[in-house]
N, CA, C and O atoms as CSV, one atom per row, in Angstrom:
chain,resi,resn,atom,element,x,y,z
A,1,UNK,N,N,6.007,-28.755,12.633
A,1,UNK,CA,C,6.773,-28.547,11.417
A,1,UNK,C,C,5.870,-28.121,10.259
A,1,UNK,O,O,6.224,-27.340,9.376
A,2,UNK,N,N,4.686,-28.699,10.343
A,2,UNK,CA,C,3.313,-28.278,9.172
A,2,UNK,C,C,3.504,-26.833,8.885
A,2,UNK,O,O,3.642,-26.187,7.846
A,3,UNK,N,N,3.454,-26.432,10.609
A,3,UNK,CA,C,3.093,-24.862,10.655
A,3,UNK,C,C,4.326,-23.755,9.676
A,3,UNK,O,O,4.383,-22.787,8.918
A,4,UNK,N,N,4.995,-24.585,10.255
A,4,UNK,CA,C,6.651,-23.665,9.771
A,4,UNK,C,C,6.365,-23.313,8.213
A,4,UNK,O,O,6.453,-22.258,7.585
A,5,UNK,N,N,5.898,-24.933,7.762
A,5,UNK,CA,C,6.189,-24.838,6.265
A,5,UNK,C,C,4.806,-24.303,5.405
A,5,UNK,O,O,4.855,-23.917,4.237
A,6,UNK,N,N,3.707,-24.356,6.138
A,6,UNK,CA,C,2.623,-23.430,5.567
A,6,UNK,C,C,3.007,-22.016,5.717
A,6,UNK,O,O,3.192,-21.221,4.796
A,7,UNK,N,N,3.110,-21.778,7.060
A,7,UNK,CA,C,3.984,-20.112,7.543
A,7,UNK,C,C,4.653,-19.929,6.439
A,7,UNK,O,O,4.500,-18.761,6.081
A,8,UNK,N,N,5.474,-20.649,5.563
A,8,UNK,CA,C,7.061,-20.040,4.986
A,8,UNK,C,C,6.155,-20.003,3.769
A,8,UNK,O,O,6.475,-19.095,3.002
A,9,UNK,N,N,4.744,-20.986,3.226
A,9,UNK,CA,C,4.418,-20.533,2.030
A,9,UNK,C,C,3.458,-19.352,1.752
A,9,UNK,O,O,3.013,-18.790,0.752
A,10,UNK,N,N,3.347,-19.239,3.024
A,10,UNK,CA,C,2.449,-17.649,3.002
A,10,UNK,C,C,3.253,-16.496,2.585
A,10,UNK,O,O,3.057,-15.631,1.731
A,11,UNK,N,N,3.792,-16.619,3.051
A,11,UNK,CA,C,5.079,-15.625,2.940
A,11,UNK,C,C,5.451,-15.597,1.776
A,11,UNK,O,O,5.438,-14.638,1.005
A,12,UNK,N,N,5.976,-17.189,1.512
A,12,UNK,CA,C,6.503,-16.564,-0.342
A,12,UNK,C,C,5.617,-16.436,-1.220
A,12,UNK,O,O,5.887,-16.319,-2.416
A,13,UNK,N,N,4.424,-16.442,-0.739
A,13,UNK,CA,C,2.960,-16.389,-1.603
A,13,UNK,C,C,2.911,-14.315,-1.654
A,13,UNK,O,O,3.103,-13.505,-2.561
A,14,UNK,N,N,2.577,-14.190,-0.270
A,14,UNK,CA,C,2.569,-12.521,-0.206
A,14,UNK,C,C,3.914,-11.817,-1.057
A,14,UNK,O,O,3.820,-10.761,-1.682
A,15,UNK,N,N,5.125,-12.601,-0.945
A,15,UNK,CA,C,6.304,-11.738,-1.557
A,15,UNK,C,C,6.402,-11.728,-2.631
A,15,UNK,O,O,7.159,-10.989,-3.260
A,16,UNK,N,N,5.361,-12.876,-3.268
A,16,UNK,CA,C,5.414,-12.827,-4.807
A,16,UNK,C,C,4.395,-11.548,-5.509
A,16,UNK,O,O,4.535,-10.858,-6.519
A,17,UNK,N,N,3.274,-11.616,-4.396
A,17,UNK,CA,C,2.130,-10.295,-4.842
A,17,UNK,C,C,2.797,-9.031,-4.561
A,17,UNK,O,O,2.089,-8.042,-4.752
A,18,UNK,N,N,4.435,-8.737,-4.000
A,18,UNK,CA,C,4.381,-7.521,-3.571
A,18,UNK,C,C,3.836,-6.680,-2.479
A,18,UNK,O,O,3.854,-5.457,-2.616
A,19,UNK,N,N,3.258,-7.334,-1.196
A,19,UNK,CA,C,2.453,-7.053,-0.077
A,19,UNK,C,C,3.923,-6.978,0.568
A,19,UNK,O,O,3.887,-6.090,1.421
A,20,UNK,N,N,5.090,-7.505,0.507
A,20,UNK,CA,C,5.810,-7.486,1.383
A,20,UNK,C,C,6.511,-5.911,1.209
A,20,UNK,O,O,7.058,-5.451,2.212
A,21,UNK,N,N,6.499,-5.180,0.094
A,21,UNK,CA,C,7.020,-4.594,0.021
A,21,UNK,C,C,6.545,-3.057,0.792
A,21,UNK,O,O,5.553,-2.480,0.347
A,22,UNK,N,N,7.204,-2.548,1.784
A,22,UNK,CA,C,6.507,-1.248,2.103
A,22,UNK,C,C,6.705,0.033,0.896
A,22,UNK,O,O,7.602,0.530,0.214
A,23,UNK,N,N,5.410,0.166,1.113
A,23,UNK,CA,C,5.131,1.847,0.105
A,23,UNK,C,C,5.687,2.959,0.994
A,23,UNK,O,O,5.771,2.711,2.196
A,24,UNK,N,N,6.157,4.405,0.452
A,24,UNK,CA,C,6.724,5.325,0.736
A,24,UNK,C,C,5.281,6.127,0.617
A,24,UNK,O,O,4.786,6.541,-0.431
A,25,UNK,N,N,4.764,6.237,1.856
A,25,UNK,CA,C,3.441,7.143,1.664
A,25,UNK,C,C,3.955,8.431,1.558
A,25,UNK,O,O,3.018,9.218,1.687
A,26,UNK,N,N,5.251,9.144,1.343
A,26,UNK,CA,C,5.222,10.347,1.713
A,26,UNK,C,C,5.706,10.764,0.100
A,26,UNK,O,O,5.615,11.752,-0.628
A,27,UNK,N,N,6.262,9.401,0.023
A,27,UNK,CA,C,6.627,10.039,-1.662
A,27,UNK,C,C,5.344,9.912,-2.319
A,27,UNK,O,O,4.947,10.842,-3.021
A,28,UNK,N,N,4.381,8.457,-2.111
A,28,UNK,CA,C,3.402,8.587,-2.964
A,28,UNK,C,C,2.255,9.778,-2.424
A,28,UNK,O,O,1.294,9.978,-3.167
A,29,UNK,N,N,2.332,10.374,-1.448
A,29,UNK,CA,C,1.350,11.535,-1.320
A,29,UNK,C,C,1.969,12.849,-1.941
A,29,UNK,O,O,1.222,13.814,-2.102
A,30,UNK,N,N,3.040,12.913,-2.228
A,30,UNK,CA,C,3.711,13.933,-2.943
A,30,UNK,C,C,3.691,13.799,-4.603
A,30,UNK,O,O,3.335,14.800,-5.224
A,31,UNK,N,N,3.975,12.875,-5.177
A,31,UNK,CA,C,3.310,12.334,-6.029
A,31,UNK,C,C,1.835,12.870,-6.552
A,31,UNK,O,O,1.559,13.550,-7.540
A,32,UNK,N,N,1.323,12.531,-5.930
A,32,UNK,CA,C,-0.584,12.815,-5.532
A,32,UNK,C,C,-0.711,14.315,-5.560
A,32,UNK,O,O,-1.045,14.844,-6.620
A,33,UNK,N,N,-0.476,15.047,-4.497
A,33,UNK,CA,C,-0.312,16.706,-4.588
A,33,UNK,C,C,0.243,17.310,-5.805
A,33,UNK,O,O,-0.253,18.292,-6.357
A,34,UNK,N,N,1.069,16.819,-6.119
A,34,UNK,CA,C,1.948,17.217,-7.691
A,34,UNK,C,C,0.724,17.130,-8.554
A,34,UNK,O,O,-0.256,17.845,-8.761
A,35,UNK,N,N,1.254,15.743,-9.056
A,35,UNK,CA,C,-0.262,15.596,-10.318
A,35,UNK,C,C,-1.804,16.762,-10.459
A,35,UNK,O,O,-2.405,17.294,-11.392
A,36,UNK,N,N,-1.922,16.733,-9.117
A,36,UNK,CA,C,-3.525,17.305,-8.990
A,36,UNK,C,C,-3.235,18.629,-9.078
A,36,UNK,O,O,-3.918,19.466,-9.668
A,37,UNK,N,N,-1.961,18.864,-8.340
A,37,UNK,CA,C,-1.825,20.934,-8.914
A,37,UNK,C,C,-1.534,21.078,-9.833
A,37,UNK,O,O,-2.266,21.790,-10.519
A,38,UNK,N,N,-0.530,20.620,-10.341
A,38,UNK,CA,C,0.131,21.009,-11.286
A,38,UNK,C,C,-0.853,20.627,-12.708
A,38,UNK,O,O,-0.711,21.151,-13.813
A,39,UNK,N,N,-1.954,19.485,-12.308
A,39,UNK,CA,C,-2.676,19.519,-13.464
A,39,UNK,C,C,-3.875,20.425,-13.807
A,39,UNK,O,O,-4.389,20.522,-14.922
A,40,UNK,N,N,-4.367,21.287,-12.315
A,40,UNK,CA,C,-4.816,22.119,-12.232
A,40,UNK,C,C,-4.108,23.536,-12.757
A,40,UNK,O,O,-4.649,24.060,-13.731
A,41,UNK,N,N,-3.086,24.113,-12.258
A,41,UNK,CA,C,-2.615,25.227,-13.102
A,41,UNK,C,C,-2.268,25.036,-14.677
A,41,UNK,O,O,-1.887,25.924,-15.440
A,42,UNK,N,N,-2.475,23.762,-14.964
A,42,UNK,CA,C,-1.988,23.560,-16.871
A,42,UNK,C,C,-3.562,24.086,-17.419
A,42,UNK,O,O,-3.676,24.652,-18.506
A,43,UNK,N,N,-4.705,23.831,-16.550
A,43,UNK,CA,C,-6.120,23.951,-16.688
A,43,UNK,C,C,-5.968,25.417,-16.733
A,43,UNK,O,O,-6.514,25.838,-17.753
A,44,UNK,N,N,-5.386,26.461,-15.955
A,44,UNK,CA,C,-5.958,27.663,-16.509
A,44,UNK,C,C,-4.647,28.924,-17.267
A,44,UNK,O,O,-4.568,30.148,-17.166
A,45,UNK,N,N,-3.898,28.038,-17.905
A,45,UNK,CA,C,-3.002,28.335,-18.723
A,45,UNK,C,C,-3.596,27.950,-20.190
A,45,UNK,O,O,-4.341,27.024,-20.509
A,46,UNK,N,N,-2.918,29.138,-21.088
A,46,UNK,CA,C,-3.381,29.411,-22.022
A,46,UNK,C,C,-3.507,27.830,-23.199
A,46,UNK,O,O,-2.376,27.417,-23.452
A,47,UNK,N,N,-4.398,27.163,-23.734
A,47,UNK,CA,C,-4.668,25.786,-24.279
A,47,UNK,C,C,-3.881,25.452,-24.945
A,47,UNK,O,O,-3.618,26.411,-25.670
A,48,UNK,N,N,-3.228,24.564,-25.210
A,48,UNK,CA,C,-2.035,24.331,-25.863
A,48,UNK,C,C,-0.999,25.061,-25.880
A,48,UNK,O,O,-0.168,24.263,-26.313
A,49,UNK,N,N,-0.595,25.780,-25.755
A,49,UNK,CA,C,0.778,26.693,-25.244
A,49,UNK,C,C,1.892,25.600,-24.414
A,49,UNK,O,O,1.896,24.557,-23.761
A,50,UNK,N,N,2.657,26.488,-24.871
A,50,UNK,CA,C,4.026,25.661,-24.333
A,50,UNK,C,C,4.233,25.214,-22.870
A,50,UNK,O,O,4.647,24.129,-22.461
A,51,UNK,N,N,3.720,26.661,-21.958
A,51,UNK,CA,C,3.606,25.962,-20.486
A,51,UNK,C,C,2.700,24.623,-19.980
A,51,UNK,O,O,3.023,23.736,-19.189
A,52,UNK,N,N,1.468,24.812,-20.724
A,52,UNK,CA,C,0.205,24.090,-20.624
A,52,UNK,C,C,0.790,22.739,-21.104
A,52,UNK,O,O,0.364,21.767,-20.481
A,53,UNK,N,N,1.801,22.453,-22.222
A,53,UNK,CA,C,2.263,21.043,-22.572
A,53,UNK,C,C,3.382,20.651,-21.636
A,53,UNK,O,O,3.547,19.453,-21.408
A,54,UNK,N,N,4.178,21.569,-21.063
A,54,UNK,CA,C,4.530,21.173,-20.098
A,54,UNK,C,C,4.144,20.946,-18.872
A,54,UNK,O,O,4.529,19.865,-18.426
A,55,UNK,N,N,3.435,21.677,-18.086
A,55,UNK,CA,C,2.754,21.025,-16.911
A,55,UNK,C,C,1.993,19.865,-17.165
A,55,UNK,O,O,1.923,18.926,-16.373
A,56,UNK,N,N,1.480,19.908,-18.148
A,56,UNK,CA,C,0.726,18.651,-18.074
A,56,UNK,C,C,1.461,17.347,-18.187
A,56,UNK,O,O,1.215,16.220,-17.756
A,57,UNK,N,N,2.422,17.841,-18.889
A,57,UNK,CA,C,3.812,16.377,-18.687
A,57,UNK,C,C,4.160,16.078,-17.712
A,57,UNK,O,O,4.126,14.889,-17.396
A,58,UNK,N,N,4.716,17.220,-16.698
A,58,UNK,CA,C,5.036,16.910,-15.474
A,58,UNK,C,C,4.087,16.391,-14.468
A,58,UNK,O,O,4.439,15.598,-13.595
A,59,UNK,N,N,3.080,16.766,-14.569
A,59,UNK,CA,C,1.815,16.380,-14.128
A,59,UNK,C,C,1.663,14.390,-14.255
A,59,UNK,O,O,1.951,13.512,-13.442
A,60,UNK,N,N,0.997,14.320,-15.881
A,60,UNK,CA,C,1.503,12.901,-16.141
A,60,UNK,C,C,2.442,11.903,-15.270
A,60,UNK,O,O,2.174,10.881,-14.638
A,61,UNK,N,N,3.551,12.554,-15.474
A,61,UNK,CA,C,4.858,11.687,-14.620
A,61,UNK,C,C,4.504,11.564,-13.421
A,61,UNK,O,O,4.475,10.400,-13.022
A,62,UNK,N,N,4.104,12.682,-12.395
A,62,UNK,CA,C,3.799,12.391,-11.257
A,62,UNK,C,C,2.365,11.317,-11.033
A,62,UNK,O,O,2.316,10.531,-10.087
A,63,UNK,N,N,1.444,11.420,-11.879
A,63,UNK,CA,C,0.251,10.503,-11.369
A,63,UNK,C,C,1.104,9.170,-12.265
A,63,UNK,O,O,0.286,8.252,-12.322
A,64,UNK,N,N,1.892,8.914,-12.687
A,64,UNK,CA,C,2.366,7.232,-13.240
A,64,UNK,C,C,3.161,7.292,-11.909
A,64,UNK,O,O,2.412,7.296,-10.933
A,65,UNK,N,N,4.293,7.332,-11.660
A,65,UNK,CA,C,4.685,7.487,-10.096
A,65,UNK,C,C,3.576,7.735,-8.879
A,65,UNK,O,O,4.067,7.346,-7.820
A,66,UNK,N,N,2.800,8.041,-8.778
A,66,UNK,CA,C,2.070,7.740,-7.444
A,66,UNK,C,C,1.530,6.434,-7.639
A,66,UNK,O,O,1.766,5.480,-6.897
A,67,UNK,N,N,0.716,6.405,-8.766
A,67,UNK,CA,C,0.406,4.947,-9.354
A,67,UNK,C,C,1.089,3.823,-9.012
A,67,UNK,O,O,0.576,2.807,-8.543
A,68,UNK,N,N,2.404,4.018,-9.275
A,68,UNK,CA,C,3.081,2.703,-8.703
A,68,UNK,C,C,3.090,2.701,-7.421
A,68,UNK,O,O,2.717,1.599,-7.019
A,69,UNK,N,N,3.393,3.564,-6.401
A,69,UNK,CA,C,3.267,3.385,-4.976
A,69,UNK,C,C,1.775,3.273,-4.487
A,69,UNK,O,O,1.304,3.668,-3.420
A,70,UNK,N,N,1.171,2.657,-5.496
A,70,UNK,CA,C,-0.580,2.114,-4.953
A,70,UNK,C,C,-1.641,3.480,-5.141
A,70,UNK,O,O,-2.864,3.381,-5.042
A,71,UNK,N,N,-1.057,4.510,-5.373
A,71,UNK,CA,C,-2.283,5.445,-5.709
A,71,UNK,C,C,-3.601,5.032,-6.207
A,71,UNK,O,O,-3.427,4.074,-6.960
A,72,UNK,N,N,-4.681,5.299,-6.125
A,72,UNK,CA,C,-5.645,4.974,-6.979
A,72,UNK,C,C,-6.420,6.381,-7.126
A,72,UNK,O,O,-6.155,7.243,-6.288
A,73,UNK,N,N,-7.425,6.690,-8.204
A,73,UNK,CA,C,-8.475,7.938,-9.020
A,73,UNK,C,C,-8.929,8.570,-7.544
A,73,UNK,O,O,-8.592,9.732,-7.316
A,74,UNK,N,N,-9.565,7.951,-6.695
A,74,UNK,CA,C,-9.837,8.414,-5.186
A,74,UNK,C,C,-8.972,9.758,-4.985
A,74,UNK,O,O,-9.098,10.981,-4.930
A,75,UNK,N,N,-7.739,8.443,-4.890
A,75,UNK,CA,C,-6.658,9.861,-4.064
A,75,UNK,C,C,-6.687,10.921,-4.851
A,75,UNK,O,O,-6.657,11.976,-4.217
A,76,UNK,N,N,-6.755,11.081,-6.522
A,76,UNK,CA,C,-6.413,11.806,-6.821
A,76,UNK,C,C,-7.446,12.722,-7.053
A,76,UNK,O,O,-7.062,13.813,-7.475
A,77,UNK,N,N,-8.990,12.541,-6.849
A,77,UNK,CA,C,-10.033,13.133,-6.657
A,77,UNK,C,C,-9.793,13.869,-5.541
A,77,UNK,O,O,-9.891,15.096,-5.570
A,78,UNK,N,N,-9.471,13.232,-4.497
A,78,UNK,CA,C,-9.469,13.879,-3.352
A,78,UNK,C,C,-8.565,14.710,-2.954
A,78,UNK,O,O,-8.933,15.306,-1.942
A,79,UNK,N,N,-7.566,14.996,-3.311
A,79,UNK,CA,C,-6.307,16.224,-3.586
A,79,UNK,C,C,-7.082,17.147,-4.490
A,79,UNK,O,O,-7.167,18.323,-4.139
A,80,UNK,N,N,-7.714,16.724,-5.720
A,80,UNK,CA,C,-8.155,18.132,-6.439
A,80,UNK,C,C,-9.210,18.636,-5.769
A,80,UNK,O,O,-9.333,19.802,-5.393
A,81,UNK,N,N,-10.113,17.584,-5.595
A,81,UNK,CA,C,-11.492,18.553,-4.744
A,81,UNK,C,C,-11.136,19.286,-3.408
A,81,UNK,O,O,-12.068,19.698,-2.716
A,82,UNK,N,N,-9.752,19.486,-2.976
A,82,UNK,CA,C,-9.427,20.078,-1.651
A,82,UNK,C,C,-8.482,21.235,-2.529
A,82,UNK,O,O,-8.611,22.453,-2.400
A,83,UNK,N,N,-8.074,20.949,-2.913
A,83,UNK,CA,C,-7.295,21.841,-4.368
A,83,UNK,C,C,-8.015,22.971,-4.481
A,83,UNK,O,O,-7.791,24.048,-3.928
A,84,UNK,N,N,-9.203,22.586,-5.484
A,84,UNK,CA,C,-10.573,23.481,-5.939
A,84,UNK,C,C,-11.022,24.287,-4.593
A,84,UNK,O,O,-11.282,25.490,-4.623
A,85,UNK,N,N,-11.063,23.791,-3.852
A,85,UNK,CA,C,-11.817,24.049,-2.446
A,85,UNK,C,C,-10.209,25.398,-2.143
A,85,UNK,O,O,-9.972,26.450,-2.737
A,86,UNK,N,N,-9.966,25.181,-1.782
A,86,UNK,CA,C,-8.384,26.096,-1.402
A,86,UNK,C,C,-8.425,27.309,-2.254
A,86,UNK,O,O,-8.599,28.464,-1.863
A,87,UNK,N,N,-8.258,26.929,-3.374
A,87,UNK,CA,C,-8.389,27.892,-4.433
A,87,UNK,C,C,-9.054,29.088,-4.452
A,87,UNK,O,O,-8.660,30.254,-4.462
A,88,UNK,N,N,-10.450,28.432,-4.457
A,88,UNK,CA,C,-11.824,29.330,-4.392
A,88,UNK,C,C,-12.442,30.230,-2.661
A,88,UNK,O,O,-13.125,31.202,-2.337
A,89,UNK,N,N,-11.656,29.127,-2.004
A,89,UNK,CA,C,-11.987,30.093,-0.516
A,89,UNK,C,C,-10.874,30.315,0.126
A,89,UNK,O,O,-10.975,30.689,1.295
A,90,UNK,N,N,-9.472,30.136,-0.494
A,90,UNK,CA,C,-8.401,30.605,1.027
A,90,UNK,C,C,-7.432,30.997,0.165
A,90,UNK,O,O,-6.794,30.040,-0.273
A,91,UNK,N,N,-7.047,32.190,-0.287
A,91,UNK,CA,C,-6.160,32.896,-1.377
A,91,UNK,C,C,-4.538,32.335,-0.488
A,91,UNK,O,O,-3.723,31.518,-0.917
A,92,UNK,N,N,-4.501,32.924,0.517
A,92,UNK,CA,C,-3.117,32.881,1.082
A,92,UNK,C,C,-2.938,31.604,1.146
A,92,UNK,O,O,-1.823,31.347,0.692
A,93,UNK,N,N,-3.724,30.273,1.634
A,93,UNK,CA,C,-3.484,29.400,1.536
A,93,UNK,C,C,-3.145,28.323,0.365
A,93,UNK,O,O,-2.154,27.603,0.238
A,94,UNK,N,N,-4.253,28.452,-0.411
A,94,UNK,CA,C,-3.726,28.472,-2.081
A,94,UNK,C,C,-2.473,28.865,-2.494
A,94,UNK,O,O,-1.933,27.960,-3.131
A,95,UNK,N,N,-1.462,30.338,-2.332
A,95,UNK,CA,C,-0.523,30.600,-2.556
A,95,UNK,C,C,0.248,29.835,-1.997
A,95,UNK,O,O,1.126,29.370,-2.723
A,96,UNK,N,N,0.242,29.455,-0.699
A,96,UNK,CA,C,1.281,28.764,0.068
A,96,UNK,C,C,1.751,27.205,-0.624
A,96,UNK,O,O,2.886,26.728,-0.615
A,97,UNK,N,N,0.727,26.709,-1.105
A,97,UNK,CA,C,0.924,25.109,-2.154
A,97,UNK,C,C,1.030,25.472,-2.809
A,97,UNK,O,O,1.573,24.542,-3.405
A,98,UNK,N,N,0.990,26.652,-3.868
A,98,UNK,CA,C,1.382,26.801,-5.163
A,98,UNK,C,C,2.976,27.198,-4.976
A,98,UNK,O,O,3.735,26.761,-5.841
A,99,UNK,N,N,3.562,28.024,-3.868
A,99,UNK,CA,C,5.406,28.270,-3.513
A,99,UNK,C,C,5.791,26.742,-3.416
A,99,UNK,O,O,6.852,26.331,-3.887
A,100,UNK,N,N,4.383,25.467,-2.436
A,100,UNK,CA,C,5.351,24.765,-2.222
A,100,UNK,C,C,5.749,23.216,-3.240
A,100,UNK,O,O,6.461,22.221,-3.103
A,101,UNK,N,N,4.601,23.888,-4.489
A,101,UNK,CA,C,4.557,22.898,-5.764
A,101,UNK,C,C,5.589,23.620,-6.151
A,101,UNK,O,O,6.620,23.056,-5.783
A,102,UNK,N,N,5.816,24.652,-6.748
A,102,UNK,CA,C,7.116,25.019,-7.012
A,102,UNK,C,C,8.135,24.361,-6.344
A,102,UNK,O,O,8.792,23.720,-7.163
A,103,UNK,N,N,8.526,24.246,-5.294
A,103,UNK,CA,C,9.966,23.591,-4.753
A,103,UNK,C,C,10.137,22.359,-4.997
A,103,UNK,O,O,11.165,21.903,-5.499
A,104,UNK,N,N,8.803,21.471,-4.552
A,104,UNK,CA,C,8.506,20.335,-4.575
A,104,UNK,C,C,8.363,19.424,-6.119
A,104,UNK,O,O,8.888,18.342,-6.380
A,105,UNK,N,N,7.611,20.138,-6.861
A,105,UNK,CA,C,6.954,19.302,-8.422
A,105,UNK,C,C,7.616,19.702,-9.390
A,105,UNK,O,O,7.511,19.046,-10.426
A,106,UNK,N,N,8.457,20.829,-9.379
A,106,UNK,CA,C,9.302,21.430,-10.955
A,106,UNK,C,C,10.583,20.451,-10.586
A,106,UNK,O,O,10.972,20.218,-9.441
A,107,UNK,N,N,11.155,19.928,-11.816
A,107,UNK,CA,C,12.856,19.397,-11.930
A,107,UNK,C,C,13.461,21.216,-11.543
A,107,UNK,O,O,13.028,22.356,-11.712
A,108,UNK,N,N,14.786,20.506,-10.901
A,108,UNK,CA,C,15.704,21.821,-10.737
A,108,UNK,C,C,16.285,22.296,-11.811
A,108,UNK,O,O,16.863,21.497,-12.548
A,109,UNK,N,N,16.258,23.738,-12.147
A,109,UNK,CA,C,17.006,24.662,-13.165
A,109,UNK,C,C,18.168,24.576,-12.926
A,109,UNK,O,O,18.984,25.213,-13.593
């Protein structure tokens, strides 16, 4: 009976930290991809301009949302430095995440 009732306080110990809860890795990796492009194309849009304050908003929103599904600076290092990397050596491939940040990271018109 010890066991049961240590067992049951583990449990409500973990459910209180939120461990019980499963993360949506697919939203928070989408999340992650968003932020890092979209904060990358606000980077070579004209400085303060209207697009540039908007991507970077949208941008924002997405790294506070990955954030909550456990993101941490890592992930988001590691999306841009593959980002940068794409960019600079694989044009078609680069284009292909930039059609599919479009579908994916803009609100619908």
């Amino acid at each position: 009976m010890k066991k049961v009732a240590g067992l049951a306080a583990v449990l409500a110990l973990v459910s209180l930290n939120g461990w019980s809860e499963e993360i949506d890795y697919d939203k928070r990796n989408m999340h992650i991809f968003c932020a890092s492009h979209l904060s990358m194309i606000s980077e070579m849009l004209d400085e303060n301009g209207d697009q540039q304050q908007a991507l970077t908003m949208l941008s924002n929103r997405h790294r506070k949302e990955a954030r909550k599904l456990g993101a941490t600076e890592t992930h988001f290092e590691d999306v841009s430095a593959y980002l940068r990397k794409t960019r600079n050596n694989n044009e078609p491939k680069w284009n292909r995440l930039t059609s599919q940040s479009k579908r994916v990271c803009l609100p619908n018109s």
